[in-house]
N, C-alpha and C positions, 0 to 999 in steps of 0.2 A: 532984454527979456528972452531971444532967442538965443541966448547963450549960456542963459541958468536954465532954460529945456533942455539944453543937449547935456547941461552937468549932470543934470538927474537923469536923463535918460542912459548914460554911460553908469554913474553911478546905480543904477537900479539892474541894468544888465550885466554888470559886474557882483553886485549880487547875487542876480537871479542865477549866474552859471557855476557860481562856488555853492548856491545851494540846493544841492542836484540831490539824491537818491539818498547817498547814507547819511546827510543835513537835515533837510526836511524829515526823515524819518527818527533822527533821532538815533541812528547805529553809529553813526561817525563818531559824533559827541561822546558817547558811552566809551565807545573802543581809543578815544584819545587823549579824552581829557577827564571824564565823570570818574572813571575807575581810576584815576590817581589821587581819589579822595579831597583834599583840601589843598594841596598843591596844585587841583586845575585853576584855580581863581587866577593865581599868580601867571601860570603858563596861557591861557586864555588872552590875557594882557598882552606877553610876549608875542602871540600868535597876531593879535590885530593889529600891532605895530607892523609887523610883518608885511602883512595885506595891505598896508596903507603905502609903505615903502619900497615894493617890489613889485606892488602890481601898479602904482604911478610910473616907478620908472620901465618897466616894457613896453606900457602906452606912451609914454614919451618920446621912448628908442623909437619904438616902431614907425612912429607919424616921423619924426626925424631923417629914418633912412627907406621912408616910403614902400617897405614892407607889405606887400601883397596876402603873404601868407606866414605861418606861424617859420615853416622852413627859411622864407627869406630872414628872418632872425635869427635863428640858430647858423645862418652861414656867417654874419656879419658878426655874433660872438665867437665862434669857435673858426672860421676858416670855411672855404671851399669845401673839401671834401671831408672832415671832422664835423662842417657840421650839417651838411648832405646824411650822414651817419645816423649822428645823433637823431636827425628826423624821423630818420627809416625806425630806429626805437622808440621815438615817440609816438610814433604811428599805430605800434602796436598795442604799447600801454595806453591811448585814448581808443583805439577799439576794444580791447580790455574794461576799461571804465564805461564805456558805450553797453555793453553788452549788460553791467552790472546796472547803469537806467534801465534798458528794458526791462529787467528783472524783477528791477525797485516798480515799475508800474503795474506789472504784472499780481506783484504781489498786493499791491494796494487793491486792486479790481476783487481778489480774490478775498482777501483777511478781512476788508472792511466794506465792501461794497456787496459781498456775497455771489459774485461773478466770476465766469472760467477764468483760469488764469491767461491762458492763450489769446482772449479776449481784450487785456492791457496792453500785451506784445501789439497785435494786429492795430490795435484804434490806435495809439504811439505812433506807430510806422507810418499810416495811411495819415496822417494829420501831421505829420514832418516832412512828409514828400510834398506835401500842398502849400506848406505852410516857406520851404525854404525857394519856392517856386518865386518870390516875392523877396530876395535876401535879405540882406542886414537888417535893412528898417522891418522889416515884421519881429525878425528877431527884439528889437529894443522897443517896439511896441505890446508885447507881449509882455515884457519886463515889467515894463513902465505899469502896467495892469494889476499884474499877479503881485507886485514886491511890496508895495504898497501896504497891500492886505494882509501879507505876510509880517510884517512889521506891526500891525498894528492888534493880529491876533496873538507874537508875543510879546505885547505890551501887558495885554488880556492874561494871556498865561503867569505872568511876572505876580500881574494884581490877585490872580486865585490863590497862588504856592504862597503868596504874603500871608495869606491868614490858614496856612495849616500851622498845626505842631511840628512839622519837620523842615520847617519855613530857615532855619538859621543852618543845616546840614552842610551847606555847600563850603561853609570854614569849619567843622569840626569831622566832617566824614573820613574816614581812614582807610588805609590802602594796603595790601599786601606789596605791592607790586615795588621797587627800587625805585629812589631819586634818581639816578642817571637815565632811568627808562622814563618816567614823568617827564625829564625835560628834552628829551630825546623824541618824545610825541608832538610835543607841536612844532619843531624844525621837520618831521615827516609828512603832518598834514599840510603843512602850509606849503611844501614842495608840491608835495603831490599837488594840490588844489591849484596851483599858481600854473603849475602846466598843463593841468587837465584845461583852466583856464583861457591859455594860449591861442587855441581855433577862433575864439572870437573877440578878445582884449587886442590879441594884434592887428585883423584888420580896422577894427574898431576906430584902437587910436591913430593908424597913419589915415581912415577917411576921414578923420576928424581935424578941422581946417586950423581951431583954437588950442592953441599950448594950454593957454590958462584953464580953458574947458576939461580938456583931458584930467590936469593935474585935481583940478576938484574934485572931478567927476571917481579921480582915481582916491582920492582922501575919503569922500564923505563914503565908497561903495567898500574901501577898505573898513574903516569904521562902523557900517554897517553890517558887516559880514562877522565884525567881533560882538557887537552887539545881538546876534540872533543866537552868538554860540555862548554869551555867556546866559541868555535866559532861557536858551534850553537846558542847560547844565543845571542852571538855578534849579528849574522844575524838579529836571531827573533827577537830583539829589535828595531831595523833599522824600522819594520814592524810592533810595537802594531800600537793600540789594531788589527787591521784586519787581521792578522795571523790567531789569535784565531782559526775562521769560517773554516776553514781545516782539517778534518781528518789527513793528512798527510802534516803538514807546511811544512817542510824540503825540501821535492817535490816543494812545489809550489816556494819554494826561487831558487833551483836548476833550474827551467823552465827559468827563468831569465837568465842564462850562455848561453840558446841556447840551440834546441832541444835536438842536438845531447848528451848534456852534463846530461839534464836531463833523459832521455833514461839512459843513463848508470849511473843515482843516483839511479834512480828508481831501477835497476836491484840491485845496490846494498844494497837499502835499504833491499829489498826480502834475497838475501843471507845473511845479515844479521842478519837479525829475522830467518832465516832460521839454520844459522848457532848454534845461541842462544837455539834453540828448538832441534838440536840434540846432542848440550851437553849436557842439561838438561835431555832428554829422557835417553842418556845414563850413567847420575848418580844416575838415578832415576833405572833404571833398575840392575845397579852394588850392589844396599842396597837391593833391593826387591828378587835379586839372594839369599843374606846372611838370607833373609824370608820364601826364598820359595822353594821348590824339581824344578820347574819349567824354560823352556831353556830361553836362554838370548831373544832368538827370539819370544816367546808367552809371555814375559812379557812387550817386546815393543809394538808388536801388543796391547797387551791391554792397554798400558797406551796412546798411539795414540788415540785409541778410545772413553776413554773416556776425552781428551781434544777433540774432534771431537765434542763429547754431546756439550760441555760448550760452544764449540767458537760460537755457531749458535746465541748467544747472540747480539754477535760484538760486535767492539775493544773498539773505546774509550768510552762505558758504563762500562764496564769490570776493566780500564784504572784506570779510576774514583774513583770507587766505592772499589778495591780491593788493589789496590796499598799501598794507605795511613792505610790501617788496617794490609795489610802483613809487613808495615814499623813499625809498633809499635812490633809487635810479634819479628821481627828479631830485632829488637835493645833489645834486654833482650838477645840475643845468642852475640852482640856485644860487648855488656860491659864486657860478661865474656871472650870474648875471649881478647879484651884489659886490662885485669885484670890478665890475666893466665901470671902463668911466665914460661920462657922455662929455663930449665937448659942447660949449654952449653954443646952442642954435641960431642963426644969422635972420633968422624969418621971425 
């Protein structure tokens, strides 16, 4: 019994950090899969295979070569100081994606809550710092919470889009955009996501005592993660092109079930991206400890801060513009890590 808890609670925190700000809201989806028309169905597929086979094996790796932080992995694929390197870049693209959470919560206070925006930044901050005071297990306790709910209001969502007229779109919808760019989108989000993922899949699975634990924990949260992206596409299909005009579509499809229903998407959009931004913060802080003489608590303080600088930008410019070039960088960290071989494990 104690070892189908820890499945789901990896699986559910593996979830919950792939679906961070532009997931939950519904931007991602759009910008990778919805606007390739009737080719996303197929590439969606592609993409959860993915998740299920690359993010098993880096919790694998990682509990294997007892990986402390995301850097001790990237030394053990690429070498000592290639991949010392490669961290210092990844370093900046997850405070890059860090900055685009705060962003993403900021704007949820604002668009749907009718709150300053500055107001999402600051509650974000101040309830990350508290929250990582308590590590990893609060992290997968929060999971364990929020993902649940999240699953089963796009179950909800799945059952409303069934009975409109535009219920069948997601196989006849058409695309201006080229086949090589359709299937070229989900090898970049699944990059990107798979290393935004890294701060908390790699301590994860080397604290985690059970191979087999991991391995499930890494199938059913992979599978999970294709399952939320193909029912929101489902949705947002139902809904071209006037989705688009939305900061936050997801929201506006959820207002549809009824206040009450969207009230508690909204909230869980926030804990969401909320959740996303203190795993991140705390594997960002877990490499930067292995850099620095300095406590766990002033290295958070500062990297809050300066994603605080960045997000005053707002979301979906941030969205836009950083996404698709963090996706090319991490697909060079993906190939090697689907190319490494693991030798079988003696424990």
């Amino acid at each position: 019994m104690k070892n189908r808890i820890r499945v789901f609670q990896i699986a559910f925190t593996y979830i919950g950090t792939i679906v961070g700000a532009g997931f939950a809201t519904g931007r991602e989806i759009l910008q990778f899969f919805t606007q390739y028309g009737h080719w996303a169905t197929i590439t969606i597929l592609l993409a959860t295979v993915l998740f299920i086979w690359l993010g098993t094996k880096m919790m694998t790796l990682s509990r294997k070569i007892g990986a402390k932080s995301y850097e001790d992995l990237n030394k053990h694929l690429f070498g000592e100081r290639l991949g010392g390197s490669i961290s210092l870049i990844m370093l900046v693209i997850l405070m890059g994606v860090n900055s685009i959470m705060l962003a993403g919560a900021g704007t949820v206070f604002m668009e749907n809550l009718n709150l300053h925006y500055q107001t999402g930044l600051i509650l974000t901050m101040v309830g990350t710092f508290f929250i990582l005071r308590k590590g990893i297990q609060s992290i997968m306790i929060m999971n364990s919470l929020v993902v649940p709910m999240m699953l089963i209001l796009s179950v909800l969502i799945i059952s409303q889009t069934m009975n409109t007229p535009g219920a069948t779109r997601f196989l006849t919808l058409t695309t201006e955009h080229s086949l090589p760019s359709a299937w070229l989108a989900p090898l970049l989000y699944t990059a990107f996501n798979l290393v935004m993922a890294m701060p908390v899949l790699v301590p994860l699975g080397s604290q985690t005592g059970s191979a087999r634990a991991v391995r499930w924990g890494g199938v059913i949260g992979g599978a999970g993660v294709g399952f939320m992206i193909m029912s929101a596409h489902f949705a947002m299909s139902a809904q071209m092109p006037g989705i688009t005009q939305f900061e936050i579509p997801m929201g506006n499809i959820a207002s549809q079930l009824g206040w009450f229903v969207q009230t508690v998407y909204i909230i869980l959009i926030f804990l969401e991206i909320f959740s996303t931004f203190v795993a991140d913060v705390y594997g960002i802080t877990l490499q930067l400890q292995q850099r620095t003489s300095l406590s766990p608590q002033t290295i958070t303080i500062g990297i809050m801060l300066i994603c605080y600088f960045f997000s005053q930008f707002g979301f979906s410019s941030l969205l836009s513009v950083l996404y698709p070039l963090f996706g090319l960088v991490c697909l060079f960290w993906v190939v090697r890590l689907s190319t490494f071989s693991i030798s079988p494990s003696r424990r």
